[in-house]
Every structure is written in C-alpha cells, then in structure tokens.
C-alpha positions in Angstrom: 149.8 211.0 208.9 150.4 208.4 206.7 150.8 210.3 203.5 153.7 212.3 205.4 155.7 209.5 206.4 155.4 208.1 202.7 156.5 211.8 201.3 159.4 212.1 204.4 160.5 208.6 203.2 160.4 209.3 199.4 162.2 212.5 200.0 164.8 211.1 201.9 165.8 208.0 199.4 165.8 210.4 196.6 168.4 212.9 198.8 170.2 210.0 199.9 170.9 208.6 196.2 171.4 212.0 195.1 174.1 212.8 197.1 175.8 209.4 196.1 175.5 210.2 192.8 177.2 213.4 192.9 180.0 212.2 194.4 180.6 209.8 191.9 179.8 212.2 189.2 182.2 215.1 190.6 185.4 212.1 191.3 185.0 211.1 187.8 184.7 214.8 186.1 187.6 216.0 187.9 189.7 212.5 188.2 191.1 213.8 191.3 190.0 214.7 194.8 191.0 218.4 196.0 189.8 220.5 198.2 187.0 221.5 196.0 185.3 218.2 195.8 186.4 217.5 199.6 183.7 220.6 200.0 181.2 219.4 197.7 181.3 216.2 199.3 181.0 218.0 202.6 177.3 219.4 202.0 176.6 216.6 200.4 176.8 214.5 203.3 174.5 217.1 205.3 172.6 216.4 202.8 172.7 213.2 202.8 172.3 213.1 206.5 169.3 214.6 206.4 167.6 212.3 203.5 168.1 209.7 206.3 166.6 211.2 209.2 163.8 212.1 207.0 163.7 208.5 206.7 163.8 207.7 210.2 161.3 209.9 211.4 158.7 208.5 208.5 159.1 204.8 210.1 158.8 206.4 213.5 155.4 208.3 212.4 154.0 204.5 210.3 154.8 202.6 213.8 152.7 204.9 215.9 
C-alpha cells in the first residue's frame, strides 16, 4: 500500500507543476490571453485537479 500512495503522490506533484507550467509557457508564447489559452487553461485545471486528489488520497492511504 505504501508504494501506491508514494506513486499517487509523485504523480500528482508532477501533474500539478505541469499544469502550472503550461500556463505560464502558453501566456508568454502568445503574450495575450484569448479564448484559446482560456481552453487550454481549462483542462489544465482538470488536470491539475486531479494531480491533487491523487495527492490527497496517497496521505489518506499512508494514515491508515
């Protein structure tokens, strides 16, 4: 169990900072912020979403 909340939590830091890292990258490309990057930055936050409950449900499975 354990080696599945380390991979959950790994997996969810690394989709967390990936997703902020896009953002950054795509505002900067484009110098702007149309409706394009609005729905870029849409998934992303799904995405992003999820890198956290991954990391949620690791702590829950390492307290238990």
């Amino acid at each position: 169990m354990e080696i599945l909340a380390e991979t959950l939590d790994i997996v969810g830091k690394i989709m967390v900072s990936y997703t902020a890292l896009m953002v950054h990258h795509r505002v900067r490309k484009e110098h702007k912020i149309d409706e394009k990057v609005f729905k870029d930055m849409k998934s992303e936050q799904i995405i992003g979403l999820l890198g956290i409950l991954f990391m949620i449900a690791a702590y829950i499975i390492l307290i238990i």
